[in-house]
N, C-alpha and C positions, 0 to 999 in steps of 0.2 A: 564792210566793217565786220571782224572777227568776233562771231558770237562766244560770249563767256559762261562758265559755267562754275558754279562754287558747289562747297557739302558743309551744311550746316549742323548736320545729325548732334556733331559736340559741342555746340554752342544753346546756351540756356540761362534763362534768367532764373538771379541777379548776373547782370550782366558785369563783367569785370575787365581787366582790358583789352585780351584779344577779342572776346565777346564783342565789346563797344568798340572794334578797329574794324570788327566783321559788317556788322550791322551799319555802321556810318557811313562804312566806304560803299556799300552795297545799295545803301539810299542814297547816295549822291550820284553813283554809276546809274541809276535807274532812268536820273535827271539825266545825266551826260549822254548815255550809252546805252539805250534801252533794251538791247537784246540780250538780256541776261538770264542765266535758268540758275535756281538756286533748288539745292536735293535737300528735305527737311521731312522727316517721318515717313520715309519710303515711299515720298511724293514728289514729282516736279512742280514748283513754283514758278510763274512767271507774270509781267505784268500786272496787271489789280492785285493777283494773286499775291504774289511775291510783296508788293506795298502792303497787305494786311498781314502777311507773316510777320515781316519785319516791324509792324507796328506790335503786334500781341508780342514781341520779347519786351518790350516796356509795361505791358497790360498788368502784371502782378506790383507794382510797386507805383501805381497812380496814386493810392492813397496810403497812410500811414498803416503799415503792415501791424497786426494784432499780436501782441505776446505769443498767440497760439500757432500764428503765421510763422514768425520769425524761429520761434522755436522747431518747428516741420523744416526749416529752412536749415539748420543746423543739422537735427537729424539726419536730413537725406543725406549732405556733405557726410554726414561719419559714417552713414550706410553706404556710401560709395568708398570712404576709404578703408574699410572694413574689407566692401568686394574685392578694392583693387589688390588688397595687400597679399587675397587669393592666388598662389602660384598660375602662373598662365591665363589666368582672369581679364588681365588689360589686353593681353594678347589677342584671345578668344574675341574679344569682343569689338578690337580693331579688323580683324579680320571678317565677323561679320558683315562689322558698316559699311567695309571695303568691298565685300562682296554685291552687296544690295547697291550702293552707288556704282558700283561697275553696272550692275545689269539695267540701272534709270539712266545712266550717264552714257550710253553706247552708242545710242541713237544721235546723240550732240557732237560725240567728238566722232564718231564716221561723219559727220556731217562738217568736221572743220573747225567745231567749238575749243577753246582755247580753256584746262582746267587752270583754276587759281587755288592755288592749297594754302588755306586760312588757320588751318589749327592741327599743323603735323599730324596730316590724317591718312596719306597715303604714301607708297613710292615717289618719291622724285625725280626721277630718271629720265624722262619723256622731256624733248625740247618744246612741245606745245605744252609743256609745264610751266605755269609760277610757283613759286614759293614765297611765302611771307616767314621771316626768320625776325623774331622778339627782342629774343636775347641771346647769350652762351651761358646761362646761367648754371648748366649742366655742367662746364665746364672750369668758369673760373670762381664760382662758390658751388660744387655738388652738396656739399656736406650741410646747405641749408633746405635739400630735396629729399624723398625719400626714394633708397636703393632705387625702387622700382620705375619711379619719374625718371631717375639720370640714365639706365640702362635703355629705356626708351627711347630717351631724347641721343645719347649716345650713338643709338644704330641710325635713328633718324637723318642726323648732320653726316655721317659714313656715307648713308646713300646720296647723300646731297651730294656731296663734293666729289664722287663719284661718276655724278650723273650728268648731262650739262643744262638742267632748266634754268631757265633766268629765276635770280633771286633778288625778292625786296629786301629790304632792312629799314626798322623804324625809327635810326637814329646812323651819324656817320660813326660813331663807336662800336656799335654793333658790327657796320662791315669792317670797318677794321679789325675786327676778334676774328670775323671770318678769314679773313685773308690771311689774321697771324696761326690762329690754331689747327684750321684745316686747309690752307695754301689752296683755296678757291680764289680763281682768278678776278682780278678786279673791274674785270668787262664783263661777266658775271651777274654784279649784283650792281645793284639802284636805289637809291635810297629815298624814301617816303616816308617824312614824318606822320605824326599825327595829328588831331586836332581836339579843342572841348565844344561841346554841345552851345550852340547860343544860349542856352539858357543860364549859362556862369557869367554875370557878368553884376556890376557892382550893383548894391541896393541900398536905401535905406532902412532906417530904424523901423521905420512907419514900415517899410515894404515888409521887413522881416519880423514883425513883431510876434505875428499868429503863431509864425512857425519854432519860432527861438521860444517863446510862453512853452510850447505844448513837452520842450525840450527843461524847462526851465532853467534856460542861459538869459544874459544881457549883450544886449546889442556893442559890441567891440568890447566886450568884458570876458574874452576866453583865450585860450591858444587852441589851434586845434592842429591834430592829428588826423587823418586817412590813410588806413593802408589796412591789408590784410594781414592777422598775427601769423606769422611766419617768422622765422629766423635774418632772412634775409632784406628784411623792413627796417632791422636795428631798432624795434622798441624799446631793448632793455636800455640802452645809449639815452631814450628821450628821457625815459622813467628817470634815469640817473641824474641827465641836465635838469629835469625840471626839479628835484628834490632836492637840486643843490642852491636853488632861489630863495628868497628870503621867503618866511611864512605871512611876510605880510604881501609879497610880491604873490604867491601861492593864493591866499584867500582871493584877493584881488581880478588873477586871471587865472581860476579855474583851467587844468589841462582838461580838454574833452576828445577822446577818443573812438575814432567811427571804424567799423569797418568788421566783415565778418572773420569766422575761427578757423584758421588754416590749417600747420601741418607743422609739427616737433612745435607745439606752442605752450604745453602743457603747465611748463614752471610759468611764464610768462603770465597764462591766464590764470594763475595763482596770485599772483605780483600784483597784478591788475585789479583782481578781485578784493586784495586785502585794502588798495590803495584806496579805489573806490568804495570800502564802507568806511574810510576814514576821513573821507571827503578830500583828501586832496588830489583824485581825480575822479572823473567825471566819464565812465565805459557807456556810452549809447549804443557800443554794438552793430548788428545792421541796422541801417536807416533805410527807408524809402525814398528811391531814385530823384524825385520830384524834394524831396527836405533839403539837400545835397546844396544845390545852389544856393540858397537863404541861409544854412550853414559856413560855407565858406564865407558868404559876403559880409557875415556877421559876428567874422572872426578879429582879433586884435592881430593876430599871428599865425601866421601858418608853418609849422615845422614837420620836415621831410628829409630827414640827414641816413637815405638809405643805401647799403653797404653797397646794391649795385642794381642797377634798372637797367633795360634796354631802350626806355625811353621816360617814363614818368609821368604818365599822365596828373594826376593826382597836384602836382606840382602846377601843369599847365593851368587848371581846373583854378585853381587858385589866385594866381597871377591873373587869369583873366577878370578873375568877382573883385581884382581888387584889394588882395589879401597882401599883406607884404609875407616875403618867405624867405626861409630859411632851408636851408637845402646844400646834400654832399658838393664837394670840389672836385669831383672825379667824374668822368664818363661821361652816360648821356645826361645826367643832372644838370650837372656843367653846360652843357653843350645845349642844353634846350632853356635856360635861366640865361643865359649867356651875360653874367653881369646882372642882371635884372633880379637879383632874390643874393640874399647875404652865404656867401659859401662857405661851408666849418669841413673841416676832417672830420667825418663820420666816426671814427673812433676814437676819438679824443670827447667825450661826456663835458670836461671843462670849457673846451673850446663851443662846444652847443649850446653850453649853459649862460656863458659870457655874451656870447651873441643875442642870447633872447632875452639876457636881461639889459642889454642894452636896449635893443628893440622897443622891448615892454615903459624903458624910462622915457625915450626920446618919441616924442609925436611926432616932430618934424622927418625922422629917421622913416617913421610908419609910413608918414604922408611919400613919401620919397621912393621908396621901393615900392609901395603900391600905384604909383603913377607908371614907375618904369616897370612892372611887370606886365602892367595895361597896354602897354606900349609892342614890348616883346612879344607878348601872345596874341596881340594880333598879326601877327606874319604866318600863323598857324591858321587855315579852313580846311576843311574835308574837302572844298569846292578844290584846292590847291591838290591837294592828295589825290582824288581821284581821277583829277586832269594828268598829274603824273604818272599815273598807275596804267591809264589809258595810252601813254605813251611807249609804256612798257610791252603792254598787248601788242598794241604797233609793228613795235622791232620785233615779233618773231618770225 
């Protein structure tokens, strides 16, 4: 059995999705496939070892993070995109990691270990290479990245298709984009969805009560929102559809919006700001990992109508608690709802808007689509993903 070996060094809590693709796949592999060595602070991790890394990336967000938490939690994000925006900064400092994981990871692959590149960290070039590829989002929306992410991401997929390691993809949309934009061959790459945490799954009132109070929401009395304020999430589009509801539909189901401050968000978080001290929405920001579940389950609505995902967790998350959703007709939205969650043209605001107030009037609609996205998402485990991924190792 082909031992494996990953670099963690860029993954860090809060975890977000390739974070939680790293981390899942790497706890299930552990169960699957136990020879694994994971490189995390210019240290090899392995066995016990590696099971207690992997648990301290959930350690910060067990309990409900303090104003002064969440706030550090922001800070850093801008003192890193401060560094990044430093000429040569992201460079420098890829080359570093690349360096230090070269000289921990030497000893594994003379020995036959197979790398898996989790977070566009290295060359791809090497046939005892994987590569996990998210999205093309560098290429079929740049203009929702900043220069310095698309230029990276840019050289990164060059070297790819250049090179011949086997490539995952987390949705069959995504190798499709591979195949149209950079004529990577379709023997190539594999596809490996994703999965949500057993802990999304339906609850009651009784269940969610502690956590929805401390939120002060009502139990199926909100819509809710997840996603990072970025450009590429389409929140001005939700903002629009839900403002176009009646105010008595508004009072009624509170928009509630989670998730932390990305990148070109700036008017947005203006938007957001004025909304919410007018009350007709409801900004919680980042939450704590562990709130997450009891949130979704304790939503009336879940809407997610984003311009383009590589796969969508967020979505999944939802469907499984239970949530009825709302969600793009395009890509891997599509593709991972499959029928199972109501589908609108993400740029069409009327068409977002029509669909939730339908949702909002009809219970029977609710009850309908949250049974069938219960249904859908369970064809989704990491137990499935890593079985696959392991097949992957396999064929090289």
């Amino acid at each position: 059995m082909t031992p494996i070996i990953y670099n963690l060094n860029n993954i860090r809590p809060p975890l977000t999705g390739i974070g939680r693709y790293s981390i899942e796949l790497i706890r299930e592999m552990l169960i699957q496939r136990p020879n694994l060595t994971a490189i995390k602070n210019r240290k090899a991790h392995t066995g016990t070892n590696l099971a207690a890394l992997l648990m301290s990336f959930d350690a910060p967000t067990k309990t409900r993070p303090s104003t002064s938490y969440a706030g550090q939690l922001i800070s850093a994000r801008k003192l890193r995109g401060i560094i990044g925006s430093i000429p040569l900064s992201r460079s420098i400092y890829r080359k570093v990691d690349s360096y230090y994981f070269s000289v921990l990871s030497k000893p594994f692959i003379s020995n036959g270990a197979t790398y898996h590149d989790l977070n566009y960290s290295l060359s791809p070039k090497s046939s005892s290479c994987v590569s996990t590829v998210y999205d093309l989002s560098n290429v079929v929306c740049p203009e929702t990245h900043p220069a310095h992410r698309v230029n990276y991401l840019n050289n990164y997929f060059e070297k790819l298709r250049s090179g011949d390691s086997k490539i995952i993809t987390i949705s069959h949309a995504v190798k499709s984009e591979l195949i149209e934009f950079y004529g990577i061959s379709n023997n190539r790459i594999h596809v490996t969805h994703l999965a949500a945490d057993g802990s999304f799954h339906p609850r009651t009132a009784q269940d969610c009560d502690s956590i929805l109070a401390a939120h002060a929401l009502s139990y199926k009395k909100y819509v809710l929102c997840v996603a990072t304020l970025e450009p590429r999430k389409n929140l001005s589009a939700v903002l629009n559809a839900y403002q176009r509801l009646d105010k008595q539909v508004q009072q009624e189901f509170p928009l509630v919006m989670v998730g932390p401050l990305g990148w070109k968000s700036s008017v947005l978080e203006k938007r957001i700001a004025e909304l919410n001290d007018l009350g007709v929405v409801r900004q919680l920001g980042f939450v704590a990992q562990n709130d997450l579940p009891f949130l979704y389950a304790g939503a009336a609505a879940f809407v997610y109508p984003s311009l383009y995902e590589g796969f969508g967790l967020p979505l999944l998350e939802a469907m499984q608690s239970g949530c009825p959703c709302i969600t793009s007709n395009t890509g891997a939205l599509a593709e991972v709802s499959n029928g199972s969650a109501i589908q609108v043209d993400p740029k069409k605001s009327d068409d977002i808007a029509q669909q939730l107030n339908l949702l909002l009037h009809d219970p029977d609609l609710r009850s309908y689509y949250a049974n069938s996205g219960q249904q859908r998402a369970s064809d989704f485990t990491w137990a499935k993903t890593a079985s696959q991924t392991c097949k992957i190792y396999d064929s090289l």
